[in-house]
C-alpha positions in Angstrom: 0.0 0.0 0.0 1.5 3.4 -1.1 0.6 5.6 1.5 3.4 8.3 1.2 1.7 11.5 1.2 3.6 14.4 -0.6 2.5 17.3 -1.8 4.0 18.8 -5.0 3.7 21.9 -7.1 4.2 19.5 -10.5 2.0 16.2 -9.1 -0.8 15.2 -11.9 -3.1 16.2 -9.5 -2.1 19.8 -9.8 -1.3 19.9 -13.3 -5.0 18.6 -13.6 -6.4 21.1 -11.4 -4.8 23.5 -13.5 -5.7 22.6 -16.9 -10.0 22.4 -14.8 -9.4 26.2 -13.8 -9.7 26.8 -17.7 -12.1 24.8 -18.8 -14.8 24.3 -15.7 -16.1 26.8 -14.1 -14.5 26.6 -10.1 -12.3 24.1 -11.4 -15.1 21.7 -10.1 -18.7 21.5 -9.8 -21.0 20.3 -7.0 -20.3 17.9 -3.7 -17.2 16.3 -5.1 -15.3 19.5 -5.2 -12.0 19.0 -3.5 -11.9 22.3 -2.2 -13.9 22.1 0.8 -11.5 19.5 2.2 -8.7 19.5 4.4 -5.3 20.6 2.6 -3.7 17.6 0.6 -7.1 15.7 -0.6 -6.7 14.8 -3.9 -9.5 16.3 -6.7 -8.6 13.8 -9.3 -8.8 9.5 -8.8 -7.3 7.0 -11.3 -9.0 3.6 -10.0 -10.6 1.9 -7.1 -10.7 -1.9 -6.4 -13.0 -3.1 -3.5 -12.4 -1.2 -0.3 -9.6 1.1 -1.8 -9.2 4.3 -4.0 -5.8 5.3 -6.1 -5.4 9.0 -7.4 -3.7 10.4 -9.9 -0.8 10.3 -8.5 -0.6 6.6 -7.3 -0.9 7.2 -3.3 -3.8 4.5 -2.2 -6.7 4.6 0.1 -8.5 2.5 2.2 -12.2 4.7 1.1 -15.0 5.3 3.5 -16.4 7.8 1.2 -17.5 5.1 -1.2 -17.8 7.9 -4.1 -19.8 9.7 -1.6 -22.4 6.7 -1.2 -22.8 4.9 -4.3 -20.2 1.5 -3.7 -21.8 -1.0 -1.5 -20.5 -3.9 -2.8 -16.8 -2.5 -3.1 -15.4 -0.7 -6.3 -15.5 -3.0 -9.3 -17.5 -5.8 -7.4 -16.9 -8.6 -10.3 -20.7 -9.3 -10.7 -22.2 -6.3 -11.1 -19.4 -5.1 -13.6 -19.4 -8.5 -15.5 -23.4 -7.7 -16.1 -23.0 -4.5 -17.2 -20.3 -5.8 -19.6 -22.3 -8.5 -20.9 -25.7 -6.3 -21.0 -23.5 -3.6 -22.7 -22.6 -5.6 -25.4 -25.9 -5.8 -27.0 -26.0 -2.4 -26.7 -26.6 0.8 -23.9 -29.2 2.8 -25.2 -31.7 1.6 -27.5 -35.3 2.4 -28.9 -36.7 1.1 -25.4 -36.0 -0.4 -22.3 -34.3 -3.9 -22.2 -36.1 -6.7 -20.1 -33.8 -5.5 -17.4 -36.3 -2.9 -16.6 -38.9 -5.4 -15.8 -36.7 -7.8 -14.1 -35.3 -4.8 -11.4 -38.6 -3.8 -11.2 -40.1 -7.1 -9.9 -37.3 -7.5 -7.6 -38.0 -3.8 -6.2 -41.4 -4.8 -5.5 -40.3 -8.4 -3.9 -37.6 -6.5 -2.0 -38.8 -3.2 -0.7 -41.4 -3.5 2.0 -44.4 -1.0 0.6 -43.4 -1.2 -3.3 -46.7 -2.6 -5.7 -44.3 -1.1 -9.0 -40.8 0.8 -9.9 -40.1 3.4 -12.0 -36.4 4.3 -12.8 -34.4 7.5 -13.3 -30.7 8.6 -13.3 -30.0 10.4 -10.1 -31.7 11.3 -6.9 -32.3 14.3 -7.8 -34.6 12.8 -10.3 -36.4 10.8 -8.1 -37.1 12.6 -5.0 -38.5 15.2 -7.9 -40.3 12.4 -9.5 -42.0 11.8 -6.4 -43.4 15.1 -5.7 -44.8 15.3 -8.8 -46.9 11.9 -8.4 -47.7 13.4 -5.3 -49.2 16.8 -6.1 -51.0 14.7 -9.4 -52.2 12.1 -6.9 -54.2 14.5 -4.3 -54.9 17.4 -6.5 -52.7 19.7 -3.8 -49.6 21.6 -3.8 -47.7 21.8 -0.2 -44.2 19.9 0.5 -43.3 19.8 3.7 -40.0 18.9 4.3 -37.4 19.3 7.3 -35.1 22.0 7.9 -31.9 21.6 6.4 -32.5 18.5 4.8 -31.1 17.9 1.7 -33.2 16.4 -1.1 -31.6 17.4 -4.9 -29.8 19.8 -6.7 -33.2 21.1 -8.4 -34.8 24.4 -7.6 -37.4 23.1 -5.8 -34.9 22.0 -2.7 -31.5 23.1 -3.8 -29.5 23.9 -0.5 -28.0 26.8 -3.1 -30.2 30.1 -3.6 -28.1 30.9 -6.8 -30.6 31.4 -9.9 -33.4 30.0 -7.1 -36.9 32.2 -7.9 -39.1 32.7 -4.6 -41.7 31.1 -6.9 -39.6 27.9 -6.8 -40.5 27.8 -3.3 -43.6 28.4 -3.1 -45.3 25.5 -2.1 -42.7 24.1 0.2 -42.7 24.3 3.7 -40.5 23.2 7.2 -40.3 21.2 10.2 -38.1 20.0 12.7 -36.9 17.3 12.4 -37.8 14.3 14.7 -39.8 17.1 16.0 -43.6 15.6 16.3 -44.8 19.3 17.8 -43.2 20.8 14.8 -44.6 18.5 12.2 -48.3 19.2 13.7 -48.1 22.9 13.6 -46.6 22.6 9.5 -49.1 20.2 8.8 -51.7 22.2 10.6 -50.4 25.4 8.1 -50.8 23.7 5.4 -54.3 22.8 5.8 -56.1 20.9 3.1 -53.6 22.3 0.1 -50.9 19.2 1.6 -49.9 17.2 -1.1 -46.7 15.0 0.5 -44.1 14.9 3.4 -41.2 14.3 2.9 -38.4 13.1 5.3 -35.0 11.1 4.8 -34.2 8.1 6.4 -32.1 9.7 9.0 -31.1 13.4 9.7 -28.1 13.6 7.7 -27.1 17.8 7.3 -24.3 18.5 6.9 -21.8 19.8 9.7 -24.0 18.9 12.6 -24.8 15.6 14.6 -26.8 13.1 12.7 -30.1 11.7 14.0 -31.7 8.2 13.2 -35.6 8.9 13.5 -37.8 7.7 16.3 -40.6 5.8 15.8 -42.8 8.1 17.7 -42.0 10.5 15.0 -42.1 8.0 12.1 -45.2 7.1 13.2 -46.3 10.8 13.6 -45.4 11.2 9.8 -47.4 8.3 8.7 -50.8 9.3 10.9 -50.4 12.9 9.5 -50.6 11.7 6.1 -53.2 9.5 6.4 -55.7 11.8 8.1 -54.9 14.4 5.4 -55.2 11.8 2.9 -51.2 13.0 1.8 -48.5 11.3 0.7 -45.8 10.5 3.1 -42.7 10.0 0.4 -39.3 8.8 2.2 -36.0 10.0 0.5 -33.9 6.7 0.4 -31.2 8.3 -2.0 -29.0 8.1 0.5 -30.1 5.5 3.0 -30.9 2.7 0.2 -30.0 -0.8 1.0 -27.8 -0.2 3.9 -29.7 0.2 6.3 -32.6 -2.4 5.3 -33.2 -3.7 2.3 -37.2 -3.1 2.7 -36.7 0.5 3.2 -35.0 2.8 6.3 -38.1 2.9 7.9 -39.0 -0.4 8.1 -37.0 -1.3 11.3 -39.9 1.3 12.6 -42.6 -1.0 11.2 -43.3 2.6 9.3 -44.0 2.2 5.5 -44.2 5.0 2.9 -46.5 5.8 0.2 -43.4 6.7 -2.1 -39.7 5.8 -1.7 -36.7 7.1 -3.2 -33.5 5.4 -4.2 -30.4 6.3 -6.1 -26.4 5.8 -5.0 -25.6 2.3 -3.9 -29.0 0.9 -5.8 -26.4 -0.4 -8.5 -22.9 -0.2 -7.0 -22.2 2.9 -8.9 -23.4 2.5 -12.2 -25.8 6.1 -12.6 -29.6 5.0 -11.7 -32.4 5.5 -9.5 -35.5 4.5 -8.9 -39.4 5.4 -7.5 -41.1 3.1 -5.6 -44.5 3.3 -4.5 -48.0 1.9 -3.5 -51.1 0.8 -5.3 -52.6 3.9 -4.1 -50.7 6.1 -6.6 -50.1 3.7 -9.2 -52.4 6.2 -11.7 -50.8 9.3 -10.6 -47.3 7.7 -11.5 -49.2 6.3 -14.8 -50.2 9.8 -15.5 -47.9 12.3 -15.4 -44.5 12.8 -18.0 -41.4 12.3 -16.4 -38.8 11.1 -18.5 -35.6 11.1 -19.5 -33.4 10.2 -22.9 -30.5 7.5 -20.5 -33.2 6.5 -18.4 -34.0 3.1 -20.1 -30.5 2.0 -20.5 -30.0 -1.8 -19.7 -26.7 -1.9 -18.0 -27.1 -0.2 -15.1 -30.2 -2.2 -14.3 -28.5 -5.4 -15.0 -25.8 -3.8 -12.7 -28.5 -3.6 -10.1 -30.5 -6.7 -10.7 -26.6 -7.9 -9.9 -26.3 -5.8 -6.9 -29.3 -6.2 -5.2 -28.9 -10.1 -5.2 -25.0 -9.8 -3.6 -26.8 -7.6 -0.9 -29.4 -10.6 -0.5 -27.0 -13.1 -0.6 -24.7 -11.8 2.1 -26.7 -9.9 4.0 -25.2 -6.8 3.5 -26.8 -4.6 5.7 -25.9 -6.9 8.7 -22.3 -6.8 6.9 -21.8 -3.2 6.9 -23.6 -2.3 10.4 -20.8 -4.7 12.1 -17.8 -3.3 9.9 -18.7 0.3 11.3 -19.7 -0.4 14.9 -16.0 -2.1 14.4 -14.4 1.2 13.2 -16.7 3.2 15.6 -15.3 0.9 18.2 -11.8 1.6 17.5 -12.4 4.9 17.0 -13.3 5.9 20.9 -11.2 3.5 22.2 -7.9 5.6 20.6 -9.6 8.7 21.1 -10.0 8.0 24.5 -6.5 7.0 25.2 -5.1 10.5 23.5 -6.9 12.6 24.9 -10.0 13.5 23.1 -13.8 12.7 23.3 -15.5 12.1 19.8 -18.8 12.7 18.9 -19.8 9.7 16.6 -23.4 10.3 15.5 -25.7 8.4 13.1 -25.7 4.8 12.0 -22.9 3.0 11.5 -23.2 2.0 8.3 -22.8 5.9 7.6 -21.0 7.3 10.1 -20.5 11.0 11.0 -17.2 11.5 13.3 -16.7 15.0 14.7 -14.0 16.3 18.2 -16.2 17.3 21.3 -15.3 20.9 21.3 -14.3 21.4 17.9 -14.7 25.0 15.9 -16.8 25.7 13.7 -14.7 25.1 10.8 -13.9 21.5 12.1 -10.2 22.6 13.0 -9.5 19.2 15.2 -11.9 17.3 12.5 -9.7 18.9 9.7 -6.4 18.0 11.2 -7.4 14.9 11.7 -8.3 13.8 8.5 -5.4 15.3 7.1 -3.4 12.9 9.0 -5.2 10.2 8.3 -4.9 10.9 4.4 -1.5 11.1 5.3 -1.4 7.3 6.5 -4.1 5.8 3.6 -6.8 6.3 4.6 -9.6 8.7 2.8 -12.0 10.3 5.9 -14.6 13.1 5.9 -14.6 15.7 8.5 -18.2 17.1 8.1 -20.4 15.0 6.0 -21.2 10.9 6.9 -19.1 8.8 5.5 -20.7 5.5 4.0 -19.3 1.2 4.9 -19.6 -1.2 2.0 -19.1 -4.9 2.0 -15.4 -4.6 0.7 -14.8 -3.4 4.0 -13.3 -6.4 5.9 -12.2 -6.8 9.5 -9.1 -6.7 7.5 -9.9 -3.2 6.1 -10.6 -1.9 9.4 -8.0 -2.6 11.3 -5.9 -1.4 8.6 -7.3 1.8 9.0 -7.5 1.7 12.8 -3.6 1.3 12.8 -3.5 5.1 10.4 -6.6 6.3 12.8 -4.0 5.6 15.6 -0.8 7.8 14.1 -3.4 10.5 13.5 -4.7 10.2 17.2 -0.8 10.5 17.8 0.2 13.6 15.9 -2.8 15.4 16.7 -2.2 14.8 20.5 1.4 15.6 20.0 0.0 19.2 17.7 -2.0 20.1 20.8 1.1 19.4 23.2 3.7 21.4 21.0 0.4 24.4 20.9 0.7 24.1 24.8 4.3 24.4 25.2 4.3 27.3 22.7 2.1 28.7 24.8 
């Protein structure tokens, strides 16, 4: 494992950076920019291979960024890829759909708890949109309401970006609190009988702060609400998808949704999403025009047909929650012994790891990771990170042994800081 970490005026990296600043606007567009991480993060990758990540310039990484969510099953798992090399061969994007659309479709319906059909897309984005609409054409109504802070697509309707965003965009959509059950009453109460949907994700995920799985009290708070208003209670699974349950995020709450969204791991990062819903508004979904020319493409649905079977077979979302309790583990335990009290929030299978007293730019958070980086291993210091199968016992010791020199230099930082002083 090449884990040297220098940095260098004429790395590829750089040169690359150099040759974006002309040609892309920022150098880099949306999450994936490299800018809003700690000093030394690469912008540019050249491979991945199960758990790990090599850039550009050949330094390797054990990854628990997982392309920000989509790998579950590992970076080139070999039977997802050898599907979409043998669906690809017969062609990617033809006059219709292959029989790959119906074949992921049926198993989204045998696999997800409230699904009766599927309809597939490219993104979330897509998807969480895709659902509104069916929404608002299945009740005749108009009002979102959706938690503060929560991020649901890079659309105008609930962009976290007010760039080019018309107050008419918003119109319609309206806030709660989270886990909140007071706060959801008094939005729902507001919007009277104009409510179309509500919408919440699988867990509180914002970024920067502590993340929060939901309670059932206010799962169940959701569901009631929607019911007596006759609404549809749509449940963003972009993120959440298969890791946390393969019948949907909620279902550990015995809550089920009239709508569920799905993108990211749903085929091991091949581009797809999907829509799944309930008999209920099978004729809204029937009846409006949502489309999109790459949205029939085979491959990625073979890829996910492929993927969703590994995560059967395995149990994957049994596989990940132990591989993150096992890094969460680790994780206090050297804290603990240098020092420093973490704040580890959200489920394991995505964790969020922030430094008890930390700034508000994430100073100790930052350092941290930097160090980490420094010893192979690619962390996040404000947004969850995401486990896949890939990531062996093996995997995470590795990465407890570079956790544990970053633990070291930041404790010896802080003592050189004090002796300065």
């Amino acid at each position: 494992m090449n884990s040297a970490f220098v940095q260098s005026n004429t790395s590829r990296d750089r040169a690359l950076r150099d040759r974006a600043s002309r040609v892309i606007p920022g150098g880099m567009w949306g999450h994936q920019r490299a800018e809003a991480l700690p000093d030394g993060y690469p912008q540019f990758f050249a491979s991945g291979r199960g758990a790990r990540v090599i850039d550009v310039d050949g330094r390797e990484y054990i990854d628990f960024m997982c392309a920000w969510g989509p790998i579950i099953l590992g970076h080139r798992h070999p039977a997802v890829e050898e599907a979409v090399v043998r669906v690809s061969a017969q062609g990617i994007c033809l006059d219709g759909p292959t029989e790959h659309a119906v074949i992921l479709a049926e198993r989204l319906v045998e696999t997800v708890a409230h699904a009766d059909w599927a309809l597939f897309q490219k993104n979330g984005s897509d998807a969480m949109t895709s659902c509104v609409t069916m929404a608002r054409a299945g009740t005749g109504r108009r009002k979102i309401l959706i938690a503060k802070g929560a991020y649901h697509g890079a659309v105008p309707w609930c962009s976290p970006s007010l760039a080019g965003i018309t107050a008419e965009d918003r119109a319609h959509l309206m806030h709660f609190d989270y886990n909140d059950v007071e706060s959801l009453g008094a939005a729902v109460a507001e919007a009277g009988d104009d409510l179309a949907a509500i919408v919440v994700s699988g867990f509180r995920h914002d970024l920067g702060v502590p993340q929060e799985l939901p309670t059932r009290a206010f799962a169940e708070a959701v569901r009631q609400a929607c019911d007596k208003a006759d609404a549809a209670m749509v449940v963003d699974d972009v993120r959440t998808g298969f890791r946390i349950n393969l019948g949907g995020a909620l279902e550990d709450l015995g809550v089920r949704p009239d709508f569920s969204a799905f993108s990211k791991a749903i085929a091991n990062g091949h581009a797809l999403s999907a829509i799944t819903g309930n008999d209920r508004f099978r004729e809204a979904a029937n009846k409006v025009f949502v489309t999109g020319s790459f949205w029939y493409g085979g491959p990625a649905m073979a890829a996910a047909v492929a993927t969703l079977d590994e995560l059967a077979r395995v149990d994957g979302p049994a596989v990940m929650n132990r591989a993150g309790q096992r890094l969460r583990d680790g994780l206090d335990e050297q804290a603990t012994r240098h020092g420093f009290c973490l704040r580890q929030s959200g489920p394991p299978v995505m964790p969020l790891v922030q430094f008890e007293g930390d700034d508000q730019a994430a100073t100790l958070g930052n350092t941290f990771c930097g160090e980490a980086l420094r010893r192979g291993v690619y962390l996040h210091h404000k947004h969850n990170m995401f486990l896949s199968t890939a990531h062996t016992d093996a995997e995470i010791d590795r990465a407890l042994e570079a956790t544990e020199g970053a633990f070291a230099a930041l404790s010896q930082q802080r003592t050189t800081r004090g002796e300065a002083q």
